[in-house]
VOPAKOL-881100 format. One record per residue (C-alpha): residue in one letter; x, y, z. Coordinates in steps of 0.5 Angstrom, whole numbers, plus 500, padded with zeros to 3 digits. Layout:
N
aXYZ/...
// end
This chain:
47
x371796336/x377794333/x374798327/x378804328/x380803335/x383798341/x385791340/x391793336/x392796330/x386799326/x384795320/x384799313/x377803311/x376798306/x378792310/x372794315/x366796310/x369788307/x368785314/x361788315/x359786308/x360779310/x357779316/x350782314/x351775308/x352771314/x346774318/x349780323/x343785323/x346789329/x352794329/x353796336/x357803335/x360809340/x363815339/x368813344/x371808339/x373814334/x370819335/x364817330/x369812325/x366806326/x359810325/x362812319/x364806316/x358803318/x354807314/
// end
């Protein structure tokens, strides 16, 4: 959520692609998103 949304600021496009990269390399297989968090932000930096 704190991709593009909520928690504080958001983080840089390429931060967040980096932060999804090295959680599929420690196992993350599950990426939980909502156009409510954007909208369609976090979809886009998931894909």
């Amino acid at each position: 959520m704190n991709m593009s949304w909520a928690y504080g600021p958001a983080v840089n496009k390429q931060h967040a692609i980096e932060v999804i990269r090295a959680a599929i390399e420690y196992g993350v297989t599950f990426f939980d998103t909502a156009e409510a968090y954007g909208p369609f932000l976090n979809e886009e930096i998931v894909g």
